[in-house]
C-alpha positions as CSV (number, residue, x, y, z in Angstrom):
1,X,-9.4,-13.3,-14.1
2,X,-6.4,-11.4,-13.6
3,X,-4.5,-12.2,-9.9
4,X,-3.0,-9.5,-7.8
5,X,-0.8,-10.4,-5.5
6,X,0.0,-7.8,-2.7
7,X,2.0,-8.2,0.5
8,X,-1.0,-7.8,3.2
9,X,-1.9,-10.8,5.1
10,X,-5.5,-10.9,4.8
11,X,-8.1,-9.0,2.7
12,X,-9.1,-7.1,6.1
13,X,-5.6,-5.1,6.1
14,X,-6.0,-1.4,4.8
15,X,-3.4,-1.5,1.9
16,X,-6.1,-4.8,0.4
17,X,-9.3,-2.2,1.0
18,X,-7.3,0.9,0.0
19,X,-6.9,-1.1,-3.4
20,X,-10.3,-2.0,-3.9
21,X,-11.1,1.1,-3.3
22,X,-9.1,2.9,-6.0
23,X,-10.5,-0.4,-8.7
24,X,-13.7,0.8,-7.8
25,X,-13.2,4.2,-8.1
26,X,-12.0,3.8,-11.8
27,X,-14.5,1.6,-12.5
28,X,-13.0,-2.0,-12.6
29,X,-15.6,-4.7,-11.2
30,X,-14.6,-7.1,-8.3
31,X,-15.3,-10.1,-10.4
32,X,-12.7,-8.7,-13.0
33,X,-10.1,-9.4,-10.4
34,X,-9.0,-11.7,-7.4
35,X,-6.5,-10.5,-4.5
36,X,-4.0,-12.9,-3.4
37,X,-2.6,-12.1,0.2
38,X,1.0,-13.4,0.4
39,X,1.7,-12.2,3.6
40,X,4.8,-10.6,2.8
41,X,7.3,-9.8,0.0
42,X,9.4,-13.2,0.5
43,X,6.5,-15.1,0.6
44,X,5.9,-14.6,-2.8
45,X,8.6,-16.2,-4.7
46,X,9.6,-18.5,-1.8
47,X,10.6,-21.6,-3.4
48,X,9.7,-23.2,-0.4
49,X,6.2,-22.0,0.2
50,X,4.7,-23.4,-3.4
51,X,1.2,-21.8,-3.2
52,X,1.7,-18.7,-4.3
53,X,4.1,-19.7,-7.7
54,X,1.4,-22.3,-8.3
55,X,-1.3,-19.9,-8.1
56,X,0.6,-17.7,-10.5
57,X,1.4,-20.4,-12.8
58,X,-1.8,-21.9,-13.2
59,X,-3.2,-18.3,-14.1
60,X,-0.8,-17.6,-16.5
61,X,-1.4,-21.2,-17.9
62,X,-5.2,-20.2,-18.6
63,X,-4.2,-17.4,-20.3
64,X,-4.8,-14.4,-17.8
65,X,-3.0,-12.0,-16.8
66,X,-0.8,-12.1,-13.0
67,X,0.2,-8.2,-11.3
68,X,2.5,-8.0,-8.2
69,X,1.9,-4.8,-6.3
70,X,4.4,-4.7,-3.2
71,X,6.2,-1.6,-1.1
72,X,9.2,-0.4,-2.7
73,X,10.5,0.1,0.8
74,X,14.0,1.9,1.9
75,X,17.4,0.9,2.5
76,X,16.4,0.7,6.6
77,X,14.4,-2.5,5.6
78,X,16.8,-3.9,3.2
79,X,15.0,-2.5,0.2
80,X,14.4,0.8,-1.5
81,X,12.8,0.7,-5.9
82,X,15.8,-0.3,-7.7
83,X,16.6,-3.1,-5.0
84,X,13.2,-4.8,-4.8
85,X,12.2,-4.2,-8.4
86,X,15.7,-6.1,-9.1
87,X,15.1,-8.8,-6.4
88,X,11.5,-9.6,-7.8
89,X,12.6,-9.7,-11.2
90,X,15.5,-11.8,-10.8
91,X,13.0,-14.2,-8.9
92,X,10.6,-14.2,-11.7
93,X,13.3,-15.2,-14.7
94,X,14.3,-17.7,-12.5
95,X,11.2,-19.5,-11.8
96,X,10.0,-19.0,-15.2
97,X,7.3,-16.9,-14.1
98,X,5.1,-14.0,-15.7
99,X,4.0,-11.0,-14.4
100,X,3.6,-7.5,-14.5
101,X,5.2,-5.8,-11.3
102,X,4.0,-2.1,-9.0
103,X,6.1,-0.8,-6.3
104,X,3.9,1.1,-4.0
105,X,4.2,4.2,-3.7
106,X,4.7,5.1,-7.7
107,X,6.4,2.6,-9.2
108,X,9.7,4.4,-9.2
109,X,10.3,5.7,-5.7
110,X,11.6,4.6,-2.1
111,X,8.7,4.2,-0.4
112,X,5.7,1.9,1.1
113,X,1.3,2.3,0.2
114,X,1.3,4.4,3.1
115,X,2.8,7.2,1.5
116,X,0.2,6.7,-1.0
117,X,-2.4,6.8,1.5
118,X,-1.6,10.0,3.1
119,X,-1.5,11.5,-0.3
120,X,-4.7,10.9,-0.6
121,X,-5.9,12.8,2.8
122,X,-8.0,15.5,2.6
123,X,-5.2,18.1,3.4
124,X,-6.9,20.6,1.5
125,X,-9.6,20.2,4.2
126,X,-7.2,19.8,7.3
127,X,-4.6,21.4,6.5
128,X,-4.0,22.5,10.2
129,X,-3.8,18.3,11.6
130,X,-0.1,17.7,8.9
131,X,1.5,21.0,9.8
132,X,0.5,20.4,13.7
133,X,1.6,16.6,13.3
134,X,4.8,17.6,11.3
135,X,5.5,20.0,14.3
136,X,5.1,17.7,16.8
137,X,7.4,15.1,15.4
138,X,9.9,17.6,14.9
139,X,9.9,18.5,18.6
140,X,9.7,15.2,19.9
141,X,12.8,13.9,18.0
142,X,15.2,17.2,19.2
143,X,15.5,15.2,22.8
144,X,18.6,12.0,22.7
145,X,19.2,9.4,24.9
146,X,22.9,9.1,25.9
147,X,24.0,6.8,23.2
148,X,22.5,10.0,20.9
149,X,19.0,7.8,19.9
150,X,15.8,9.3,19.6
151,X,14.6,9.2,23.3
152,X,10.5,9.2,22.5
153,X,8.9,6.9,19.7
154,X,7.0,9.1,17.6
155,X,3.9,7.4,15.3
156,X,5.6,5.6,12.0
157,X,3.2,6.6,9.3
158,X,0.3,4.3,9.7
159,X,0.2,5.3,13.1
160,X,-0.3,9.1,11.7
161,X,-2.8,8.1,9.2
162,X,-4.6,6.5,12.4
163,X,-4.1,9.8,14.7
164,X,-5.5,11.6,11.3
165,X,-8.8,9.5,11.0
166,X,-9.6,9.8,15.0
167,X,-8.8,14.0,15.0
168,X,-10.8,15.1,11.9
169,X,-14.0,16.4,12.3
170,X,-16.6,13.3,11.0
171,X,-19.4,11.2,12.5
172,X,-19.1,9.0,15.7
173,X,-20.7,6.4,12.9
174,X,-17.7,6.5,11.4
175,X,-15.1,6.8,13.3
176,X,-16.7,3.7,15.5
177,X,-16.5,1.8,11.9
178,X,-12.8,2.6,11.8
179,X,-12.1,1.1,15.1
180,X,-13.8,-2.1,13.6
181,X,-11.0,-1.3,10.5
182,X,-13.0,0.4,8.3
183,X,-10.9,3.1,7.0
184,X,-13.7,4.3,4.7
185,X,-11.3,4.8,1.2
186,X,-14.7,6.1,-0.8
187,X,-15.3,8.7,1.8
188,X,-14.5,11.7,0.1
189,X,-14.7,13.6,3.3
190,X,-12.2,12.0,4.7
191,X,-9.8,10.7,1.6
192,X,-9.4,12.3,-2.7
193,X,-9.1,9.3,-4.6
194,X,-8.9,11.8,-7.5
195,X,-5.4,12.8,-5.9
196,X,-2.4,13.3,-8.7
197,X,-0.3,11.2,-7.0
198,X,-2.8,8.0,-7.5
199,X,-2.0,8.5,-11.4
200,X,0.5,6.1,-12.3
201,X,-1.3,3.4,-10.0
202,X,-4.5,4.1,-11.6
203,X,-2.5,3.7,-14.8
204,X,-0.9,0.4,-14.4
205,X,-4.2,-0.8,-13.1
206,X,-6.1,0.2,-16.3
207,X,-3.6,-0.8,-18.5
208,X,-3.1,-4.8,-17.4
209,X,-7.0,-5.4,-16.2
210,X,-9.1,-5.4,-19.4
């Protein structure tokens, strides 16, 4: 069974149904595959917490296949693609470990799943909600404090993909299910899991689970 390890810290989080969603959408059966919650990018590779690199290592020892899909991040976390793909590799050759490795959003840019996940929003359907939202961030970041900081905290992206679920135009049945953290990923009133930019995940995905 191949093991995919991803940063959320339970399989509750949205990033862990978000991916389930996207296996199932491209036709890869849950009992082709096993979701291993690390809690974290450190966690991982954390010579100190051994669970994880023995999980790792007793798959590859039977023969199957490991994948590591964590957030690229940015340089305001201490990350960004180049640094994190270079942390986790160096990590790997030094623990002897094997694995094939995704940075979230494409495997290639700054970024986090939540980029992915608004890509996948039904603008075509609200297109009104991202232009009003982008608006609104816009015009709440013109007024400073006096050291020159943003005075009002505007919604970091998750917090917009919230705002987006509770403003568009469904069922109370669903948006109640939301509040329980049901995001709904195969709703395809709500989210395109055909979307382009779901490609190259949908491509590394295909190519290492066989």
């Amino acid at each position: 069974m191949v093991k995919i390890f991803i940063e959320g810290k339970n399989k509750k989080v949205p990033e862990s149904e978000f991916l389930r969603a996207i296996l199932r959408h491209i036709g890869v059966d849950s009992d082709r595959y096993e979701l291993i919650h690390t809690d974290g990018y450190k966690n991982l590779l954390d010579s100190a917490i051994t669970s994880n690199i023995g999980i790792m290592q007793a798959n590859s020892d039977a023969g199957a296949k490991n994948l590591v899909i964590f957030d690229a991040d940015t340089a305001v976390n201490n990350g960004g693609f180049a640094v994190r793909r270079d942390e986790l590799l160096r990590r790997k050759d030094e623990l002897g470990l094997d694995f094939e490795l995704f940075l979230w959003p494409d495997n290639k840019s700054d970024g986090d799943v939540e980029i992915l996940m608004e890509s996948a929003a039904r603008k075509d359907l609200y297109p009104e909600f991202f232009d009003c939202f982008g608006k609104y961030e816009h015009c709440m970041s013109q007024r400073k404090n006096e050291q020159g900081e943003p005075f009002y905290t505007t919604p970091n992206r998750k917090g917009k993909l919230h705002t987006y679920f509770n403003a568009i135009p469904i069922s109370k049945t669903k948006k109640d299910g939301f509040g329980k953290g049901s995001w709904r990923w195969d709703d395809a009133e709500i989210w395109n899991l055909d979307a382009e930019s779901l490609l190259p995940l949908k491509d590394f995905l295909l190519k290492n689970i066989r």
